[in-house]
Backbone bond lengths (Angstrom), bond angles and torsions (degrees), N, CA, C in turn:
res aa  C-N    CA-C-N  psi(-1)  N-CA   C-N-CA  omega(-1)  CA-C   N-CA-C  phi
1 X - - - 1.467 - - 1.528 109.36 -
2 X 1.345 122.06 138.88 1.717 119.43 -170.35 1.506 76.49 -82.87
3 X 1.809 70.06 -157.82 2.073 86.21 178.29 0.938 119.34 -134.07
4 X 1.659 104.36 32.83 1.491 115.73 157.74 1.165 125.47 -82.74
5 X 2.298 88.99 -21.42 1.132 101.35 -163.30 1.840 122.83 -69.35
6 X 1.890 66.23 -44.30 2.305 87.23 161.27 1.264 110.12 -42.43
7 X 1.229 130.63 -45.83 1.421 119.85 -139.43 1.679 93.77 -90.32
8 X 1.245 94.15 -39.95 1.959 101.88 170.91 1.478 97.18 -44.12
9 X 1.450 124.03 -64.37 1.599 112.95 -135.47 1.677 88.12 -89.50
10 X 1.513 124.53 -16.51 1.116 106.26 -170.61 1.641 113.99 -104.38
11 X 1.337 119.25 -6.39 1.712 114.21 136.31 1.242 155.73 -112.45
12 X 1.550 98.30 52.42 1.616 120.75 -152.66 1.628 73.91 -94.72
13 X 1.171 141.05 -18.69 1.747 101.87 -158.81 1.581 86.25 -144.92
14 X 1.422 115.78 145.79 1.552 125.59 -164.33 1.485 113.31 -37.15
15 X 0.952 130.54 -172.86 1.394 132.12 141.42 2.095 113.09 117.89
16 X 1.429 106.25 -157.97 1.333 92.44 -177.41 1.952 93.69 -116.33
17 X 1.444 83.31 176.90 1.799 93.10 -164.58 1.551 122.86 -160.53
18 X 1.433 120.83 115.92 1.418 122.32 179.34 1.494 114.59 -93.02
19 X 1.431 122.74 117.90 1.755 98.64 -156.06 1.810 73.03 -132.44
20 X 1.212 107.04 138.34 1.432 125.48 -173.82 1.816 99.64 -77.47
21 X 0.980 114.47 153.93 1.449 110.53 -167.46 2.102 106.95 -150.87
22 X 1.010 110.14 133.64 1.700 107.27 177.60 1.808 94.95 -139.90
23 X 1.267 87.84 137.36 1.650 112.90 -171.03 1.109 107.93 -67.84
24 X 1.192 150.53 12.23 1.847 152.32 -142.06 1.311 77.31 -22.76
25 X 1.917 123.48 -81.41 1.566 124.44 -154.33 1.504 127.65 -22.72
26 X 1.452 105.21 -20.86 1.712 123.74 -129.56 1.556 99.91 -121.93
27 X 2.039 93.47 -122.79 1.285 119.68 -178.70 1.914 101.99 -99.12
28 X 0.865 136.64 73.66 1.629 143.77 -168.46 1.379 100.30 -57.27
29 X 1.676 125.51 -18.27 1.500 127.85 178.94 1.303 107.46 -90.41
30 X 0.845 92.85 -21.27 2.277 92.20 -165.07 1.677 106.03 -103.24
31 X 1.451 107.37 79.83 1.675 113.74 179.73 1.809 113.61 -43.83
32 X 1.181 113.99 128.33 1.684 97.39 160.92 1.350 107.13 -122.75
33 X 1.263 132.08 168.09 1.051 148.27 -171.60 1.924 113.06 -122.96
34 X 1.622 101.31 131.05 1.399 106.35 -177.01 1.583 125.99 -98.74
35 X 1.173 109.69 100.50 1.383 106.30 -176.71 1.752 119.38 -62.55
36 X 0.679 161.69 128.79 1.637 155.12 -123.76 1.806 81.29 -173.25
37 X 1.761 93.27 145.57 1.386 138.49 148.80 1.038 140.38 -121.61
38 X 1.253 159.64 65.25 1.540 151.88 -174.33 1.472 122.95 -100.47
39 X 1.401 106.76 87.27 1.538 118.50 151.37 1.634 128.16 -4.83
40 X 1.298 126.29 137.95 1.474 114.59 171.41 1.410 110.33 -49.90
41 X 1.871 108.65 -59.46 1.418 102.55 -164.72 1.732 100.46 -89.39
42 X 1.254 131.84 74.97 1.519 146.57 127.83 1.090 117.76 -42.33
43 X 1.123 139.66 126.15 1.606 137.72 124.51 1.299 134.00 -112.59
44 X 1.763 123.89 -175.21 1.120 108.73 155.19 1.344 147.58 -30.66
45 X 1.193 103.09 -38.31 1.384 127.20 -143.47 1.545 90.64 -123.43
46 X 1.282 125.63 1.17 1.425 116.94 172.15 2.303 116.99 -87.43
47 X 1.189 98.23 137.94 1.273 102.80 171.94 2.017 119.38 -22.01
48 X 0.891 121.00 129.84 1.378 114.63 175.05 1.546 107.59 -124.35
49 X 1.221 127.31 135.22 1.950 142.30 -156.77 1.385 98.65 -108.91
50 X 1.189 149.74 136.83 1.152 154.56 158.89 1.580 83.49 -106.25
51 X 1.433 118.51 123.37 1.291 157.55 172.96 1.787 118.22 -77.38
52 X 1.113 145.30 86.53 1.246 130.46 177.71 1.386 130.78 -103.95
53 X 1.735 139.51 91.60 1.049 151.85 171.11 1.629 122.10 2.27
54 X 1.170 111.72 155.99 2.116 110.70 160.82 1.781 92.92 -92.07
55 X 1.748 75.68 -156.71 1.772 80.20 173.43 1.266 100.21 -98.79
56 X 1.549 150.96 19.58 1.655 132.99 143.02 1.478 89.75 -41.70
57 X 0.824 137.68 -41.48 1.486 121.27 -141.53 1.614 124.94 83.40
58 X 1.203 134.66 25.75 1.382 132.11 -140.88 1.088 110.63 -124.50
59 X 1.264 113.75 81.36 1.741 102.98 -164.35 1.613 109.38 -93.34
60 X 1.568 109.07 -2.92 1.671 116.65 162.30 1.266 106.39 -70.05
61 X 1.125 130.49 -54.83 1.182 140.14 -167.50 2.283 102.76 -49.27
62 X 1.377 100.92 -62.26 1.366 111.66 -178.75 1.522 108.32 -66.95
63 X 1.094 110.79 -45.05 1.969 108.91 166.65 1.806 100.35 -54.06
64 X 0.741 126.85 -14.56 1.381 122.00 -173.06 1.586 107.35 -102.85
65 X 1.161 125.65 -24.83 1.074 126.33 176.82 1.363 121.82 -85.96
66 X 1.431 123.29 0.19 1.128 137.80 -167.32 1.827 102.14 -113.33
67 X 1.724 117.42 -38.56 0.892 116.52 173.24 1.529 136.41 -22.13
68 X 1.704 124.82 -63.24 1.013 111.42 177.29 1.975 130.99 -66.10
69 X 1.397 104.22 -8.56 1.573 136.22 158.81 1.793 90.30 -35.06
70 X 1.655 88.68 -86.43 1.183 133.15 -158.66 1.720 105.69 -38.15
71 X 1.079 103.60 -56.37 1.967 125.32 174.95 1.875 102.60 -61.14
72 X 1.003 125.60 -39.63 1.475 151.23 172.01 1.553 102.41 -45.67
73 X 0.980 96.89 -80.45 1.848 109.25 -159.99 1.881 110.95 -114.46
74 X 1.618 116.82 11.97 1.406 125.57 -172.90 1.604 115.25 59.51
75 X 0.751 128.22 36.25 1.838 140.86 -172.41 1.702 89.17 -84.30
76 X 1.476 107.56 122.11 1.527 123.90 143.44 1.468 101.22 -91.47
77 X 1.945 76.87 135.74 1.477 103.14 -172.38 1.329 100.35 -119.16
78 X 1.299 114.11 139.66 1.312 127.74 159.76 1.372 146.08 -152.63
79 X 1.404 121.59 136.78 1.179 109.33 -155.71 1.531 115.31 -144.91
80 X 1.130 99.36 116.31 1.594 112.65 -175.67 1.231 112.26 -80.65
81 X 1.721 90.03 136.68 1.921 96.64 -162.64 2.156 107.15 -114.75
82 X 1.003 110.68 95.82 1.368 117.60 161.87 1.472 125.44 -43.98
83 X 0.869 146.86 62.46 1.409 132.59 -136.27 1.748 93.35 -90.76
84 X 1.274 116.56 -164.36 1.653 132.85 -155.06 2.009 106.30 -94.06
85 X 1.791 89.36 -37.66 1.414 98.41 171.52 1.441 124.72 -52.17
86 X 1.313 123.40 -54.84 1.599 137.86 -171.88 1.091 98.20 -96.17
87 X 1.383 143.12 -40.62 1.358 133.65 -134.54 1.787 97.49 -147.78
88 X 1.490 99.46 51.30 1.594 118.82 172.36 1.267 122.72 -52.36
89 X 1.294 130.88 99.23 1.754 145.88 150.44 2.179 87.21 94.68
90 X 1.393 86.48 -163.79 1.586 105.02 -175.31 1.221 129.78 -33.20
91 X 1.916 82.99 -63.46 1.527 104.45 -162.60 1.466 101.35 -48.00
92 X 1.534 119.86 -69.22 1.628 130.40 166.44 1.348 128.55 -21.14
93 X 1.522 109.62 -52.76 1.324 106.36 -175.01 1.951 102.15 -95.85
94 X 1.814 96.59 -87.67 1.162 95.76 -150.26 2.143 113.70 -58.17
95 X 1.624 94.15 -11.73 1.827 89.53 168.08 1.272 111.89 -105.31
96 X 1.422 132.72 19.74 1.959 123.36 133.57 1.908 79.80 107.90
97 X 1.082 135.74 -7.04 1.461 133.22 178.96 1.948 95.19 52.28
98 X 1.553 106.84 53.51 1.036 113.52 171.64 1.638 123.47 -80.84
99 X 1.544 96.87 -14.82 1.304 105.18 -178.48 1.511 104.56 -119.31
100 X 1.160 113.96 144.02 1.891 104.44 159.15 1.584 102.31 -76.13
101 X 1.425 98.40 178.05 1.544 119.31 161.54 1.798 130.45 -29.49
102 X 1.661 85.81 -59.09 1.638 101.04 164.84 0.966 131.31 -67.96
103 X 1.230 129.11 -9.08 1.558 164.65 -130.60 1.542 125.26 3.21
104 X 1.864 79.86 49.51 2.011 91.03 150.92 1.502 103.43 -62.99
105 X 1.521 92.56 162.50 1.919 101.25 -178.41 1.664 82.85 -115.44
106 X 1.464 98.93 130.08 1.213 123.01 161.68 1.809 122.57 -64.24
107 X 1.294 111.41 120.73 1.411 111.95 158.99 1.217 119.38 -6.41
108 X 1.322 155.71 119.11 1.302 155.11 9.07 1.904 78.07 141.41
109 X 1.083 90.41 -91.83 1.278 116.14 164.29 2.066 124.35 -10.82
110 X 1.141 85.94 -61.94 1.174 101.17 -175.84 2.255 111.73 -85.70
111 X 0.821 106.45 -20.64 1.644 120.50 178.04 1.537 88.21 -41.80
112 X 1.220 133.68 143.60 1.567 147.55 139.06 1.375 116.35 -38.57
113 X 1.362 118.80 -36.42 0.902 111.65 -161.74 1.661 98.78 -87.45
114 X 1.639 140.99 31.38 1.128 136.68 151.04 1.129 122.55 -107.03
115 X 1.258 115.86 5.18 1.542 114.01 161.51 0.998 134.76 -49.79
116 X 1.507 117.84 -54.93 1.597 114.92 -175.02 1.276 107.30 -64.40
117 X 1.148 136.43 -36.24 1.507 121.24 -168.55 1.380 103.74 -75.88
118 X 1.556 108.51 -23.20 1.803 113.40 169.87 1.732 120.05 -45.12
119 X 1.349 86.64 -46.13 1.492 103.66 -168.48 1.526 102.49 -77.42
120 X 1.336 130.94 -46.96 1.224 132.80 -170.36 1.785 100.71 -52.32
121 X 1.364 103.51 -52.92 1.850 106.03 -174.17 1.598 117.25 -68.18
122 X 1.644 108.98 -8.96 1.604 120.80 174.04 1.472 94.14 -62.32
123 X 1.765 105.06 -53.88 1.742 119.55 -162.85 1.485 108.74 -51.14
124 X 1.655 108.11 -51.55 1.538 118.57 179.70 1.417 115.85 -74.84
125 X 1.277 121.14 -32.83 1.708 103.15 156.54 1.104 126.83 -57.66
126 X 1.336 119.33 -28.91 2.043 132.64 -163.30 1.658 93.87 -78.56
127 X 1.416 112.01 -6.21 1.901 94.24 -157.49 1.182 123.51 73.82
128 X 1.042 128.68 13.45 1.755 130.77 -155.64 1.392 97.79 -92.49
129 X 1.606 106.58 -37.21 1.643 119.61 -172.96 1.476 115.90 -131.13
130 X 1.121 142.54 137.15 1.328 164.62 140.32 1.764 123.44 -53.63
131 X 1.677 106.35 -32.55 1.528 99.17 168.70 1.331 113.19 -68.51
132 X 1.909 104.78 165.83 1.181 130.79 162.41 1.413 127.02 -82.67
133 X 2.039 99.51 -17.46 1.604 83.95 179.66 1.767 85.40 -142.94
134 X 1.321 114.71 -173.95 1.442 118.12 179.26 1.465 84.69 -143.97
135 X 1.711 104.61 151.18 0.811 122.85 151.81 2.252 137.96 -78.22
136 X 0.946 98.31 138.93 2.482 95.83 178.99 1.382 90.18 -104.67
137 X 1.431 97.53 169.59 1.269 120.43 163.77 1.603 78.65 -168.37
138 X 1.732 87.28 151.15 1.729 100.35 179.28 1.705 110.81 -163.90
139 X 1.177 126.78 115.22 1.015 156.26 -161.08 1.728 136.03 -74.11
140 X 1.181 138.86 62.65 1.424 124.50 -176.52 1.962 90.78 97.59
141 X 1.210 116.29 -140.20 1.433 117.34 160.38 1.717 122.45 -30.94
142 X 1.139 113.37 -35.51 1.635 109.89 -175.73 1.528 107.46 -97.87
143 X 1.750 103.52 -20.50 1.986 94.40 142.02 1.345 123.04 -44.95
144 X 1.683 122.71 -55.95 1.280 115.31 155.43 1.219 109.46 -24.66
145 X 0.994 107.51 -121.47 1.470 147.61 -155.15 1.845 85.73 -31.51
146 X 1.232 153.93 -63.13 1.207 146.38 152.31 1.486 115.14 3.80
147 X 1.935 103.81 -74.51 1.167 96.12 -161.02 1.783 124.39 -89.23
148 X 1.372 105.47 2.99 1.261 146.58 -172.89 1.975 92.05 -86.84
149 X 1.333 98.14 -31.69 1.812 87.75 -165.33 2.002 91.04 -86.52
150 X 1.521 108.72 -31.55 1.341 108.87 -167.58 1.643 120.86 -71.48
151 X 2.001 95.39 -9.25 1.586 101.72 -172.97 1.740 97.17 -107.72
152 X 1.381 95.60 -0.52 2.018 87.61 178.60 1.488 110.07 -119.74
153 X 1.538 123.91 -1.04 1.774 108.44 -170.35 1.549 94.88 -142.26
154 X 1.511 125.17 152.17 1.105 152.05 134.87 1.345 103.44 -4.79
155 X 1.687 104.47 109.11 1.540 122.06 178.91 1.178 122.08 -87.97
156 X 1.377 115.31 -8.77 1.575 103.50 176.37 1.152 136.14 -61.00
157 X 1.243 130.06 -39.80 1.170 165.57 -170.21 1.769 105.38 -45.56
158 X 1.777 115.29 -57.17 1.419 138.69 -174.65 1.793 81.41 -87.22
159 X 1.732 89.75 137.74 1.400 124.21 161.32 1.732 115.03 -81.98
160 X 1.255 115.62 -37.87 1.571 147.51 162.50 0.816 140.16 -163.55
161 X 1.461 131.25 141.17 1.451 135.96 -159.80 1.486 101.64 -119.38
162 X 1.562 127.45 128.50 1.708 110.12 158.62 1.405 81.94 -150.46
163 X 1.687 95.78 157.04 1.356 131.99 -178.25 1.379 114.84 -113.77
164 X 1.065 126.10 141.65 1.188 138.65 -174.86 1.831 116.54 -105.22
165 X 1.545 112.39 105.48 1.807 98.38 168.78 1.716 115.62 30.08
166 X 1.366 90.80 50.95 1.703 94.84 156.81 1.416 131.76 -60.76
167 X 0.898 148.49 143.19 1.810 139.60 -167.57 1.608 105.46 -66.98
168 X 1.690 102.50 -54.26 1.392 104.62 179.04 1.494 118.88 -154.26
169 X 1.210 142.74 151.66 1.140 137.60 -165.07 1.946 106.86 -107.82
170 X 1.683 100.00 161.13 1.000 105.39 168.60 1.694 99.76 -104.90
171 X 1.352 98.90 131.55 2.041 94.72 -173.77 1.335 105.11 -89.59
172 X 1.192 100.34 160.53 1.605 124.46 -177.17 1.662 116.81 -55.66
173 X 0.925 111.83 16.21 2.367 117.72 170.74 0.794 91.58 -126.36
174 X 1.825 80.79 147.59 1.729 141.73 -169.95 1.851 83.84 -81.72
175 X 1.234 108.01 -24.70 1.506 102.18 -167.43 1.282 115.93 -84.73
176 X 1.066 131.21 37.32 2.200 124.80 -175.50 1.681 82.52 -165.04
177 X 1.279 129.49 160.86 1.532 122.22 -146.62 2.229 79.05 -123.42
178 X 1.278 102.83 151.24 1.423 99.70 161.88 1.450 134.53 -47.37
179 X 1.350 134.44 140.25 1.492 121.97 -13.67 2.016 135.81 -55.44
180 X 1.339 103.78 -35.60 0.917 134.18 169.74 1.553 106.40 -27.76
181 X 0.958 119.51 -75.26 1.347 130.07 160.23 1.523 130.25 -113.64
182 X 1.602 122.15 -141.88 1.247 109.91 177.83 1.325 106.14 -130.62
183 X 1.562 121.85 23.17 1.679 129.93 154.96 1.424 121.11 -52.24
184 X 1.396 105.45 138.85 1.314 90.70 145.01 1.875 108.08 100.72
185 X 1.369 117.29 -4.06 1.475 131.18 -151.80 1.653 104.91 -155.66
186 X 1.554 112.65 34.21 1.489 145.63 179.03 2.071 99.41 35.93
187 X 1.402 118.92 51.94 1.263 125.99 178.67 1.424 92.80 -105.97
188 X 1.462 116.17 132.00 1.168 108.07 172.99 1.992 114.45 -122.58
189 X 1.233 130.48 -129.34 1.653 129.54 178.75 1.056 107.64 -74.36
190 X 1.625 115.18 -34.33 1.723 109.89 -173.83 1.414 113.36 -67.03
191 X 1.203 110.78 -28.06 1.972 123.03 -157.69 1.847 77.35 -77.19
192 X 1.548 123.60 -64.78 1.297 125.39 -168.40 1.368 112.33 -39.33
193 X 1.248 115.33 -85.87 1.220 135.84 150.10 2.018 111.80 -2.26
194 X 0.772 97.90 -64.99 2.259 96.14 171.39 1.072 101.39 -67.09
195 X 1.077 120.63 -35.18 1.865 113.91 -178.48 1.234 124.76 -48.49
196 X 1.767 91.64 -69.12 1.814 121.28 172.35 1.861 92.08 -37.55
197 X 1.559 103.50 -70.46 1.436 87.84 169.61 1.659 152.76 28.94
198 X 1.801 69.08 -110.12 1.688 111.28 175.93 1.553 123.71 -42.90
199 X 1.598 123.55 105.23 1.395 122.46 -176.42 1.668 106.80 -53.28
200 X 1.513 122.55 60.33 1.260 110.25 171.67 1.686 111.65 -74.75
201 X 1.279 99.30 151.04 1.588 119.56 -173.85 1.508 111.28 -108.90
202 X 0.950 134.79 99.62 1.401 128.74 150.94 1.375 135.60 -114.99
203 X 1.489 103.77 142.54 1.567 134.87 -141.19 1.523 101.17 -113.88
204 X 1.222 106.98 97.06 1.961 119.54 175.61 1.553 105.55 -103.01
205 X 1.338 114.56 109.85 1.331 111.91 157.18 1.682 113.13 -65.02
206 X 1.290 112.56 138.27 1.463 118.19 -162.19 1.597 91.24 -61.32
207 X 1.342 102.31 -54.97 1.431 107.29 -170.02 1.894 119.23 -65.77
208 X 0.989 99.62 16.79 1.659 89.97 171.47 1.261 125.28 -82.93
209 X 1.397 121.12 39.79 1.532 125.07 -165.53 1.354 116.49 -99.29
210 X 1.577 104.83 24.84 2.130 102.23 168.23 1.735 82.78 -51.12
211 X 1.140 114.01 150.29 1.595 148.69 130.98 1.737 135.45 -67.68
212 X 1.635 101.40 -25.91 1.452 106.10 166.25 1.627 98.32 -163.71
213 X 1.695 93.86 163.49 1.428 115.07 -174.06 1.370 132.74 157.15
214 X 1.102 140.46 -161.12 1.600 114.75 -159.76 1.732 91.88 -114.08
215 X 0.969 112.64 -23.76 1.829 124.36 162.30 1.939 127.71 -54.48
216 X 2.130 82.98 -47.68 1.417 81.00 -169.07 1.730 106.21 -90.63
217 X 1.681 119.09 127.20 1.370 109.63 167.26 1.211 131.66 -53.69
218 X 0.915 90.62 145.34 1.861 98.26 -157.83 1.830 96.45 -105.70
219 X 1.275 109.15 -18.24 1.820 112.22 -148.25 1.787 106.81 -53.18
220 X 1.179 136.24 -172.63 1.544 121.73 -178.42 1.199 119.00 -73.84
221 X 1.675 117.80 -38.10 1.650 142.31 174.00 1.943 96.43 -45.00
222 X 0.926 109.63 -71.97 1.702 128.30 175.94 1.765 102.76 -36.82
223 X 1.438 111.13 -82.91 1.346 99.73 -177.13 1.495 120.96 -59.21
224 X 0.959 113.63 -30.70 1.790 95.66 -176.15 1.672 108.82 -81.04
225 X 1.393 107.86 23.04 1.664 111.78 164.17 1.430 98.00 -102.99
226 X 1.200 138.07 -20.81 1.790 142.64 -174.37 1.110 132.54 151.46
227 X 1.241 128.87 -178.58 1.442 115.81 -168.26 2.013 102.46 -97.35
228 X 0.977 111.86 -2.67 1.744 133.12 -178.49 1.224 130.49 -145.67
229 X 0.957 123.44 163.05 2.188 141.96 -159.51 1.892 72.20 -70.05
230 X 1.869 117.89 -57.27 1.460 107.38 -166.61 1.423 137.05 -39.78
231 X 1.825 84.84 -51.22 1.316 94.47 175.64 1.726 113.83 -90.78
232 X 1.220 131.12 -0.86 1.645 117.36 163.91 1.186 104.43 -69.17
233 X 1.818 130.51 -29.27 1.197 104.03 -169.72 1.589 125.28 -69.66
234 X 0.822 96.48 -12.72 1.826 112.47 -152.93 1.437 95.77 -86.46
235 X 2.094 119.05 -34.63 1.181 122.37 -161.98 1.633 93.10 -89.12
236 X 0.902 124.66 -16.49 1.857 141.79 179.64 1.404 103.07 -60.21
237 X 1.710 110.07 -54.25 1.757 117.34 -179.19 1.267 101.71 -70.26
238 X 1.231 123.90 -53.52 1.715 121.14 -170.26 1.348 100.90 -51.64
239 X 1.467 124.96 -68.17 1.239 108.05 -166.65 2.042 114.84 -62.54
240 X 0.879 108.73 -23.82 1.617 97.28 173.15 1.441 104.45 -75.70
241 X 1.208 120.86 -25.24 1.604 97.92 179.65 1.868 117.17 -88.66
242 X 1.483 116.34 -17.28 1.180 109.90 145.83 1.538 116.09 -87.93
243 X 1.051 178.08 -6.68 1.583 136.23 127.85 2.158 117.41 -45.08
244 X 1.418 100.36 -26.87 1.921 95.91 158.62 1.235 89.38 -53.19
245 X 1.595 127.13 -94.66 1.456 111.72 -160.52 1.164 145.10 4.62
246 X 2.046 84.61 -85.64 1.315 102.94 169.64 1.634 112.13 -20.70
247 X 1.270 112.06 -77.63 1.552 142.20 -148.88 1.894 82.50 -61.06
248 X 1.064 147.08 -35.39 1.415 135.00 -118.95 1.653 138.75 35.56
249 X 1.295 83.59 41.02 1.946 93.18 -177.06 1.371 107.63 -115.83
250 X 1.350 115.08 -171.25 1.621 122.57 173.37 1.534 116.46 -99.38
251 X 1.110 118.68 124.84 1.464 121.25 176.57 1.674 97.23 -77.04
252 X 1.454 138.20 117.90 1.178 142.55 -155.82 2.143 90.34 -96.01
253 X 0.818 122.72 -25.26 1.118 121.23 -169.82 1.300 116.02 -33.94
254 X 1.724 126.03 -178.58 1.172 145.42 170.52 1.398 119.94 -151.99
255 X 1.585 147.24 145.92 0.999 136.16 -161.11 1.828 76.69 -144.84
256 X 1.397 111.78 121.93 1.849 112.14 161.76 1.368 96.63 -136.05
257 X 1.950 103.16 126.01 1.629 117.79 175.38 1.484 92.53 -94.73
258 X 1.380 74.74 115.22 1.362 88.25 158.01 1.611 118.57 -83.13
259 X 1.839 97.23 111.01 1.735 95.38 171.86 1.204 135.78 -36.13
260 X 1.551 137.14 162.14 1.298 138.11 156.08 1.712 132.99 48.09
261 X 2.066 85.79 6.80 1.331 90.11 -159.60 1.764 92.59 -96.94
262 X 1.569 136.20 -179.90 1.179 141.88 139.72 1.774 114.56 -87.44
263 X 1.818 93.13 -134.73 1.628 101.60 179.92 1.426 89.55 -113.61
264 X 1.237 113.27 100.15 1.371 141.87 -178.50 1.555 108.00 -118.96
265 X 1.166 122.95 99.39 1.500 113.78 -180.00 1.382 110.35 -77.83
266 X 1.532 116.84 -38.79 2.062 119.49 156.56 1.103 95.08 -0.32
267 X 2.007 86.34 -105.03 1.386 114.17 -176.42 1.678 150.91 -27.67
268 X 1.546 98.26 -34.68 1.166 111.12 165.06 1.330 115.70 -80.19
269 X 1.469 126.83 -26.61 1.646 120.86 -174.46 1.483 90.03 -87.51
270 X 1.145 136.83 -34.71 1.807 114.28 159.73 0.952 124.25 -76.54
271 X 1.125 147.43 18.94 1.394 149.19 156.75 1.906 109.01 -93.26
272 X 1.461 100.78 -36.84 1.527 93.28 175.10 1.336 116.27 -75.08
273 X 1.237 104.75 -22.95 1.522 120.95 -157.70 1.979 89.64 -65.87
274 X 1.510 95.94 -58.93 1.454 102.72 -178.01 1.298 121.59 -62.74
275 X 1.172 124.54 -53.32 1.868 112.39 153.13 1.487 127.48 -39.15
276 X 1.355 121.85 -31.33 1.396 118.99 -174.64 1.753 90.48 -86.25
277 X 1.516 130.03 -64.14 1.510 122.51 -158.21 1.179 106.67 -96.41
278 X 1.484 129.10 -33.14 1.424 122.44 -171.50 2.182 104.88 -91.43
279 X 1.437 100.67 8.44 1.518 83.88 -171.07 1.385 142.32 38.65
280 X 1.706 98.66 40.55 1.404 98.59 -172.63 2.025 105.73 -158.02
281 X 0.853 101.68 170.33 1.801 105.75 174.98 1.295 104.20 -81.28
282 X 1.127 137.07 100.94 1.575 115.35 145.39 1.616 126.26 4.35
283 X 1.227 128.95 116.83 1.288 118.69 167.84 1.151 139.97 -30.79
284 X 1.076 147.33 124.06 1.895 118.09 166.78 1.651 126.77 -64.01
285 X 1.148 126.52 -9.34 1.289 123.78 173.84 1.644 99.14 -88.54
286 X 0.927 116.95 -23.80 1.785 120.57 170.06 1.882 113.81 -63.33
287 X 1.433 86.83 -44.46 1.551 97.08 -176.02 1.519 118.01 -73.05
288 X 1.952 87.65 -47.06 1.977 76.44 173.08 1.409 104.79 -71.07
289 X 1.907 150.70 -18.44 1.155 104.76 163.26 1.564 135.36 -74.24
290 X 1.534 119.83 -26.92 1.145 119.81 173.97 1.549 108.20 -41.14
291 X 2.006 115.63 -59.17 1.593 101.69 178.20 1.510 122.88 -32.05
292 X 1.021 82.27 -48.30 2.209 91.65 -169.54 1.664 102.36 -58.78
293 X 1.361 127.65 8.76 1.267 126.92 143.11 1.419 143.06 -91.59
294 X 1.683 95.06 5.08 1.287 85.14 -171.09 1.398 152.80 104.31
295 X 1.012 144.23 119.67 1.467 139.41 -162.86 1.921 112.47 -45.49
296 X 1.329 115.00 113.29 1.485 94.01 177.43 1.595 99.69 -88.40
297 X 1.550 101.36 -158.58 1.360 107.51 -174.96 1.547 117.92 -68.09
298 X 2.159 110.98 163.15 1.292 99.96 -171.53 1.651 94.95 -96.24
């Protein structure tokens, strides 16, 4: 049986779903597992979410947070889960295990950050889906690894990309070597250049301003973007809109603070959810009650 075939028999009928998954394209050693959602009213032709984890690792957890979205407007959700076993600390997950140890750069091929579009073309072979593009969203660590996938792979594919309160970014120059930047990992003006592009969205809860913790990166690249997830985001837009400059182009980006909120992965996957289908901001009397719940998962 392929694993189109799985993916057929295992989202033919509503509900939620763990469907074991191996990268042949990729890493063929490092199993991941697909957390899946499908709504009654699903179709072909309905929106499909590529889902992206923190560092829990929890990609049930984030398929779940998307759910009532999902029941809303028929959105297949899905979300590929890296777990701690195969896909050990940063380097692995949220920086695409683009580099080994020694820091050869791994085949193209093999980077993390080609999965999702992997998975999306599993969906469109299986019949499951009818679109041309899918939409990410990616969260805390899978902000990493998100915006890291939008500055290293072929954009066509995603309808929209937004990130959620990432810890720290890799910025848009050829000039500071990976992670740091995008040197150094055979990306050259064109890769830059689609980026600047790319309507990426990023989502700062105002309130994400811890300064230290076992979450927030601390490494030198990280702090000299700010003392918080708040303020890297903001230093993330500036610098893409000066290299636009530079270039004389448009930095396509977006930066939305999210009010009253922290590093709430909840909150933030309903807030994107509602900008992408409901075309609108979340309320603020909505938001200050969600705060009064509390930090959700990272």
């Amino acid at each position: 049986m392929s694993f189109a075939d799985i993916l057929a028999q295992a989202l033919a009928a509503p509900g939620r779903n763990a469907i074991p998954f191996t990268d042949e394209a990729g890493e063929p050693t490092r199993p991941l597992v697909l957390h899946t959602y499908r709504p009654a009213n699903f179709t072909p032709d309905s929106p499909v979410v590529l889902v992206q984890h923190g560092m829990n690792r929890n990609g049930d957890e984030y398929r779940d947070f998307w759910i009532p979205a999902a029941d809303k407007h028929g959105l297949l959700i899905v979300a590929p889960n890296f777990d701690n076993e195969h896909y050990p600390g940063a380097e692995v997950y949220n920086n695409g295990h683009v580099l080994l140890k020694d820091g050869t750069v791994q085949p193209r091929e093999k980077w993390g950050y080609a999965v999702p579009a992997r998975v999306f073309a599993w969906l469109q072979q299986a019949g499951i889906t009818r679109r041309q593009k899918a939409y990410f969203y990616g969260h805390s660590a899978g902000g990493q690894f998100g915006h890291r996938m939008a500055s290293t792979q072929p954009l066509d594919v995603f309808e929209a990309i937004a990130v959620g309160n990432p810890g720290w970014y890799t910025l848009p120059t050829l000039e500071k070597d990976f992670p740091d930047g995008l040197g150094g990992i055979g990306l050259g003006e064109a890769e830059l250049l689609r980026l600047l592009a790319f309507p990426l969205l990023i989502l700062a809860g105002e309130q994400d301003i811890e300064t230290s913790g076992p979450s927030l990166p601390a490494n030198a690249g990280a702090i000299a973007q700010g003392p918080h997830r708040f303020a890297r985001a903001h230093n993330y837009l500036a610098a893409g809109q000066a290299e636009a400059a530079r270039r004389g182009v448009a930095c396509n980006w977006t930066l939305v603070p999210v009010p009253h909120i922290g590093h709430d992965g909840d909150v933030i996957s309903r807030v994107c959810a509602s900008l992408w289908f409901d075309k609108a901001m979340t309320d603020d009397a909505t938001l200050r009650s969600w705060a009064k719940g509390g930090a959700g998962a990272l």
